[in-house]
VORO-595574 format. One line per 8 residues: for each residue x, z, y of N, C-alpha, C, O. Coordinates in steps of 0.1 Angstrom, whole numbers, plus 2048, in hexadecimal, padded with zeros to 3 digits. Atoms other than C-alpha are relative to their C-alpha. Layout:
X Z Y X Z Y X Z Y X Z Y | ... $
This chain:
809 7F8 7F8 50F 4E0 E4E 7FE 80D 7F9 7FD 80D 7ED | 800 7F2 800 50C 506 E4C 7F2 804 800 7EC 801 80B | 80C 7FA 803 4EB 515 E41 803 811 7FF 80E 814 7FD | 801 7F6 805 4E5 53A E3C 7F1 805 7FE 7E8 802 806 | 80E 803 800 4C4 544 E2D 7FB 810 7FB 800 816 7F2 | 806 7F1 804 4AF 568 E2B 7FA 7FB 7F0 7FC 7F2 7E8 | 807 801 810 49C 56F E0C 7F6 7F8 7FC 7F3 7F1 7F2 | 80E 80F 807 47D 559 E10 805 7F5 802 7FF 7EB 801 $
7F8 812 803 497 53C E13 7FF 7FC 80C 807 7F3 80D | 803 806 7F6 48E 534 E34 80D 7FF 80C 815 808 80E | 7F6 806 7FB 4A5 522 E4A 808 80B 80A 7FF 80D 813 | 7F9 7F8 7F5 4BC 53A E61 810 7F6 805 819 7F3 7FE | 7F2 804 7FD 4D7 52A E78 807 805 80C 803 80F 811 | 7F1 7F9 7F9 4F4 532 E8F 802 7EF 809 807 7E4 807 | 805 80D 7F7 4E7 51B EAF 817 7FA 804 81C 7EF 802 | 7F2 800 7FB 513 521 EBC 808 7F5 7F3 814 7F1 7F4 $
7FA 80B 80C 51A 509 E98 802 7F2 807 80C 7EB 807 | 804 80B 7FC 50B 4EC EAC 802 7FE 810 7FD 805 818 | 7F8 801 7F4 51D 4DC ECC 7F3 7FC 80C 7F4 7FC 818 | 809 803 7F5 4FC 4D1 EDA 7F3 7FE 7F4 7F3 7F9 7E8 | 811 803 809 4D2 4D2 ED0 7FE 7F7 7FA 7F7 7F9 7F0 | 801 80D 802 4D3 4AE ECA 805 7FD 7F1 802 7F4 7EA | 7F6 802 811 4EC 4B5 EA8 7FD 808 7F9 805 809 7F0 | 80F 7F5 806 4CF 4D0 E9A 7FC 7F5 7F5 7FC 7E9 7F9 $
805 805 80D 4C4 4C0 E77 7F2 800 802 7ED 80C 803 | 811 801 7FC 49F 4B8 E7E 7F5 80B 7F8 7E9 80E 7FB | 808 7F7 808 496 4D2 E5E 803 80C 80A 800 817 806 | 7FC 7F0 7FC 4A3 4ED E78 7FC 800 80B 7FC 80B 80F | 807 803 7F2 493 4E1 E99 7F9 808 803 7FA 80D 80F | 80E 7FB 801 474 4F2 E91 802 80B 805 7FC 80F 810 | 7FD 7F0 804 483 514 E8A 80C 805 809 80F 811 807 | 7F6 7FB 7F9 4A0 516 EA5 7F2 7FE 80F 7F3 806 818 $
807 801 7F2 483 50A EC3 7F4 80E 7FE 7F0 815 808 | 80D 7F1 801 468 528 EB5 80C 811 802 807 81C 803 | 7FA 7FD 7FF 48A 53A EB9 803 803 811 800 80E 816 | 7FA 805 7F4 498 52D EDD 7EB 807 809 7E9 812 80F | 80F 7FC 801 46C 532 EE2 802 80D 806 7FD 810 811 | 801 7F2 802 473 556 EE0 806 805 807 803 811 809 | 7F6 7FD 7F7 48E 55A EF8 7FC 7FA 80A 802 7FE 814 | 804 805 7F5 47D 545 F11 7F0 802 803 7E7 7FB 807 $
811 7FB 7FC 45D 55D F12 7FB 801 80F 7EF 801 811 | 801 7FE 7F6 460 560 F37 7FB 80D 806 7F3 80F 80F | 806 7F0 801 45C 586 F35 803 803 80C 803 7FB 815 | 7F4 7FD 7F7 470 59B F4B 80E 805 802 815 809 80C | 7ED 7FD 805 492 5A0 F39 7FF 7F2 7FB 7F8 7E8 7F8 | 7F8 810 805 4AB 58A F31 80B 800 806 811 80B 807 | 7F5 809 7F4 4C5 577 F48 7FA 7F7 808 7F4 7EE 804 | 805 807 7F8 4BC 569 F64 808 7F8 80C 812 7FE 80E $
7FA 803 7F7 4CA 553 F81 7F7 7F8 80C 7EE 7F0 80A | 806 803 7F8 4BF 54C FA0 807 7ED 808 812 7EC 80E | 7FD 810 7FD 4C3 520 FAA 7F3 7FD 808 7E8 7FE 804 | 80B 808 7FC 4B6 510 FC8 7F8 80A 803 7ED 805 804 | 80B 7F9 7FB 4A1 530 FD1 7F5 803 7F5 7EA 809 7F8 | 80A 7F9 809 48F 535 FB3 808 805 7F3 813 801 7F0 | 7FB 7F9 80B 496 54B F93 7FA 7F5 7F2 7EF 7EE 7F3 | 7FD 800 807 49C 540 F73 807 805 7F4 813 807 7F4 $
7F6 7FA 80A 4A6 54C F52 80A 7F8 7FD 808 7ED 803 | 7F2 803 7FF 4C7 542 F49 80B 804 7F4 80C 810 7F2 | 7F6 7FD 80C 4E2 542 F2D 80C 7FA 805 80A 7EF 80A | 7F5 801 800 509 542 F34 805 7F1 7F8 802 7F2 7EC | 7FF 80A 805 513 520 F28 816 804 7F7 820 809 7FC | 7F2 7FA 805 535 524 F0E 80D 801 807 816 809 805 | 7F3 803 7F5 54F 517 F2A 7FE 807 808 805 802 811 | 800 7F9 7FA 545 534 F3E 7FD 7FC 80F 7FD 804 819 $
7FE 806 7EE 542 51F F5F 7F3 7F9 7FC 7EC 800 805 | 80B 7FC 7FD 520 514 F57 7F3 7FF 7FB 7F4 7FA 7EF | 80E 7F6 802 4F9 520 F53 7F9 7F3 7FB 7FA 7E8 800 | 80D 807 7FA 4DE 511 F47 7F4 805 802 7F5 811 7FF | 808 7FB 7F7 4BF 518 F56 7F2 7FA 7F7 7F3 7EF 7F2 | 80E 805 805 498 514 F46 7F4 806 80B 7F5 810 812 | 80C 800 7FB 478 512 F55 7F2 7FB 7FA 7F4 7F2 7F1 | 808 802 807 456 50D F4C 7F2 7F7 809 7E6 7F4 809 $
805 809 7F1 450 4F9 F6B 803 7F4 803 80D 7F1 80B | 801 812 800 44A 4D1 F68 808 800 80C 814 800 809 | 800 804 7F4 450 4CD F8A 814 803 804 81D 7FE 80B | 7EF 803 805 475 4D8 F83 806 7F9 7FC 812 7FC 7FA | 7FB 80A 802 47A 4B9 F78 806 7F9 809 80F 7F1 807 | 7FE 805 7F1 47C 4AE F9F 811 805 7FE 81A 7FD 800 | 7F1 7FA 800 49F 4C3 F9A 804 7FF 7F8 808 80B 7F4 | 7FB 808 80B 4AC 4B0 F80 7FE 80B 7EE 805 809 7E5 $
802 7F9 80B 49F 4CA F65 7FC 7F3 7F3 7F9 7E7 7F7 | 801 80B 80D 49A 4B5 F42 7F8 807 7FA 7FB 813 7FA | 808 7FC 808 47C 4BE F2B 809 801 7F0 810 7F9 7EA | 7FD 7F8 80E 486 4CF F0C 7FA 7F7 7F2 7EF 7FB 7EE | 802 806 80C 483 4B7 EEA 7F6 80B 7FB 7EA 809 7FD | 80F 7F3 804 46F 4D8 ED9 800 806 806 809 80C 800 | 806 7F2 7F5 467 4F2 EF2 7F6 7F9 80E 7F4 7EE 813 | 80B 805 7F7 44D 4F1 F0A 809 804 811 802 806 81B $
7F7 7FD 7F5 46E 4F8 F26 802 7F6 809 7FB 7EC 808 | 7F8 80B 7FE 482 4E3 F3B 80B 807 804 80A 813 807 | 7F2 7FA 803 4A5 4EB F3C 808 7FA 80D 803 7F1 814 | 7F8 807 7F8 4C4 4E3 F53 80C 807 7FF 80C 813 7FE | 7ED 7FA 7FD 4EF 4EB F57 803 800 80A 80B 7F8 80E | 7F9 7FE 7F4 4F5 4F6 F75 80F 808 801 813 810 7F9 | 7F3 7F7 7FE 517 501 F83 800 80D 803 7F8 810 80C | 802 7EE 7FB 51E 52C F86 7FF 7FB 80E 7F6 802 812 $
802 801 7F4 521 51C FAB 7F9 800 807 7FB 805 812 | 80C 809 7FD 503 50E FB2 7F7 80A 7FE 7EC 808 803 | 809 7F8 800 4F3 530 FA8 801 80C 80D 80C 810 811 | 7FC 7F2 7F2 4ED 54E FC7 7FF 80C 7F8 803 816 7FE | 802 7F7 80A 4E5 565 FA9 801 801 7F5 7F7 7FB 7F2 | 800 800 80E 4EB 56A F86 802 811 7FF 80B 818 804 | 802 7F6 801 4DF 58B F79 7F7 805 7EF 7ED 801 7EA | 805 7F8 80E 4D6 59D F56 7F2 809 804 7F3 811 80E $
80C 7F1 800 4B4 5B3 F54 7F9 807 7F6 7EF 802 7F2 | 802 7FB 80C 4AE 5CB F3A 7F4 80C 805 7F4 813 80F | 80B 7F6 801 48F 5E1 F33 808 809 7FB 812 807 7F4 | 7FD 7EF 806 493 60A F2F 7F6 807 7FF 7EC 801 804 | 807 7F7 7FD 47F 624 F2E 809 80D 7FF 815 80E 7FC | 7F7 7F7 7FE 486 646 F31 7F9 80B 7F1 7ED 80D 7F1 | 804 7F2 80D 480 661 F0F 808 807 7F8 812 805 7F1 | 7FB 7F1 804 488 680 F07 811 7FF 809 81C 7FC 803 $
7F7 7FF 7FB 49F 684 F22 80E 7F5 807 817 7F8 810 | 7F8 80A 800 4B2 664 F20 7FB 7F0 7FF 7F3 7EC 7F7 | 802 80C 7FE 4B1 640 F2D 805 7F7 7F6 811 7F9 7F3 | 805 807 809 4AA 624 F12 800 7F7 7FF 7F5 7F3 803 | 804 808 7FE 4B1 604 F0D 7F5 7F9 7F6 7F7 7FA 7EA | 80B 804 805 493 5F4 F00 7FF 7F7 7FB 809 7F0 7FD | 801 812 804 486 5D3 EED 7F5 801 800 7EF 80A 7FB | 811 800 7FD 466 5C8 EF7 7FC 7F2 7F4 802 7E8 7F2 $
805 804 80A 450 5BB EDB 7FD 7EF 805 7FA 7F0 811 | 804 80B 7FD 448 591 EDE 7F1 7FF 808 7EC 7F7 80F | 813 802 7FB 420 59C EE5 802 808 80B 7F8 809 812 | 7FB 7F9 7F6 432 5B2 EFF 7F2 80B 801 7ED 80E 80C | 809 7F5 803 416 5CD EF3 80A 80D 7F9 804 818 7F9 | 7FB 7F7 803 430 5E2 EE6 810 801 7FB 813 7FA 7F2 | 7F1 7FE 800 458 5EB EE6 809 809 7F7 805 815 7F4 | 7F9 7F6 807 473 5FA ED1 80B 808 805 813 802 80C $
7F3 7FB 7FC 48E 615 ED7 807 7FF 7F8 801 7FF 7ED | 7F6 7FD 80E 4B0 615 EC1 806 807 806 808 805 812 | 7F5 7F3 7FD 4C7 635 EC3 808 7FF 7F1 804 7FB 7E6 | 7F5 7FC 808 4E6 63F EAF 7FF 80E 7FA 802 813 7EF | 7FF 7F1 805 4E0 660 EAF 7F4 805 7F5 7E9 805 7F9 | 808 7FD 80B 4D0 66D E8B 7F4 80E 804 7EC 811 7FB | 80C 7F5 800 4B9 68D E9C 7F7 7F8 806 7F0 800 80C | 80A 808 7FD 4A2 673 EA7 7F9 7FB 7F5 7EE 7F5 7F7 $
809 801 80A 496 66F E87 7F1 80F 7FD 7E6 810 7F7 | 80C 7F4 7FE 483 692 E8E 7F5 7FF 806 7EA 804 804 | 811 805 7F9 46D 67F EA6 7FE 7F3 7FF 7FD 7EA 808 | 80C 80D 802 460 664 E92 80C 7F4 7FE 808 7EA 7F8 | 7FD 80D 7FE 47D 649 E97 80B 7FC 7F2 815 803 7F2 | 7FE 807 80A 489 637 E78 80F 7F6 7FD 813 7ED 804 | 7F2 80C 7FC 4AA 629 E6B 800 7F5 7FF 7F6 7F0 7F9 | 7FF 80B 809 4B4 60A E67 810 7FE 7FA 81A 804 7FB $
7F7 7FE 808 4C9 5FA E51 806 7EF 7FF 7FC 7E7 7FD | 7FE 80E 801 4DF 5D5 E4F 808 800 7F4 813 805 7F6 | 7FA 804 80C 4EA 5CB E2C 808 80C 7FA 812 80A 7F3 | 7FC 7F4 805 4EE 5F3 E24 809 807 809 810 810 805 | 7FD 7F8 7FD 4FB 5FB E3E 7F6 807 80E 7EF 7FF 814 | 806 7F9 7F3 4EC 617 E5C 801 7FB 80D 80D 7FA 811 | 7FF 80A 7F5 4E8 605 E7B 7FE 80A 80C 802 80A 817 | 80B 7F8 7F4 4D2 61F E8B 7F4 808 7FD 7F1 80F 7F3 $
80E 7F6 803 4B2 630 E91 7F6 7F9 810 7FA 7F8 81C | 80E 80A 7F8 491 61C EA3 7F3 80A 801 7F1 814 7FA | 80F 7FD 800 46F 625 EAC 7FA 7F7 80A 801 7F3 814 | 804 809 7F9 454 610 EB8 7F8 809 80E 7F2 814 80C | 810 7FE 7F5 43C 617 ED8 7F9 7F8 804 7FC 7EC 803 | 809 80C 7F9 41D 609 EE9 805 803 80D 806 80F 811 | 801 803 7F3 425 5FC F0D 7F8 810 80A 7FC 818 813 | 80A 7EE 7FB 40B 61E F18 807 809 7FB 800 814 7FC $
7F6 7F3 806 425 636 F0A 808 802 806 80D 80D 802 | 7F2 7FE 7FB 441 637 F1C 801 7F4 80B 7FF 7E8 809 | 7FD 806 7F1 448 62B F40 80E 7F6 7FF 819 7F9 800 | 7F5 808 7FA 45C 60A F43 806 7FC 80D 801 7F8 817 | 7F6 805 7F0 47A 603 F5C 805 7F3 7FA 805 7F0 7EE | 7F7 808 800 48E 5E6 F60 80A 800 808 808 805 813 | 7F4 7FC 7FB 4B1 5E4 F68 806 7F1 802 805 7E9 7F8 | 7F9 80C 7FF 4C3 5C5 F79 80E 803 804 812 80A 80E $
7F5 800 800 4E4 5C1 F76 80A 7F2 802 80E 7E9 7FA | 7F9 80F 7FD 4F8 5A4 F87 80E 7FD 7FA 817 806 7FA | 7FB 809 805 50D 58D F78 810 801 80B 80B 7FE 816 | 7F9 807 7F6 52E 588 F8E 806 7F3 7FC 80D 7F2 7F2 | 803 80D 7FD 52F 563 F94 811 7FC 801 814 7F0 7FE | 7F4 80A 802 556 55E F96 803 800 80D 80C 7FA 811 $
């Protein structure tokens, strides 16, 4: 089993190690579902697909042929959804067929002249930009940096600062 671990020791894993949730080491449960959690905020980015007339977020399944789909709706269990071991989700594999939509949607905003893609904060109270380009450090935005090396340049905003768009972008289905 493959571990990799930050500085306070704390568990980090590499969910694509493991062929299925079920083969997850019970010390890592915890810490991949406050994870999966975080990706299944039900914001309004992400990946999405539409099954059966309602929307769903949605992840590409590795064989490329197909999706699975979360919701946060009991009653999707009628449609053979399965409740989630740790998450408060229910989950399902549908075939790319079976869906009338599959589409990506990413937040932007627009500043200083140029459209932005965004990351919106978990309290969704406030978003970050990253740019490449270094005169952006003249207004305020900050490098960063991964194991020495330059990655970029960030700054944060509040939600009230800057006008968000969303951009959907469809999936072609095959």
């Amino acid at each position: 089993m493959k571990y990799e671990f930050t500085e306070d020791n704390r568990k980090i894993y590499r969910e694509n190690i493991f062929s299925s949730f079920d083969e997850i080491p019970e010390e890592l449960a915890f810490v991949i579902a406050e994870e999966r959690q975080k990706i299944i905020r039900m914001d309004k980015t992400g990946r999405y697909a539409i099954y059966e007339g309602k929307e769903y977020h949605a992840s590409l399944e590795d064989d490329k042929r197909h999706v699975e789909i979360w919701s946060k709706d009991k009653e999707d269990e009628d449609k053979g959804f399965k409740k989630h071991q740790y998450l408060q989700v229910y989950s399902k594999i549908v075939e790319l067929n079976e869906l009338s939509e599959f589409y990506d949607v990413e937040a932007v905003c627009d500043y200083m002249g140029k459209t932005h893609k965004i990351f919106i904060s978990a309290d969704g109270e406030s978003f970050r930009i990253y740019v490449k380009e270094s005169w952006y450090k003249e207004f305020g935005f900050t490098e960063e940096y991964d194991r020495g090396v330059l990655l970029g340049y960030f700054k944060d905003f509040k939600m009230s600062e800057l006008e968000v768009h969303y951009i959907k972008t469809s999936i072609d289905l095959g």
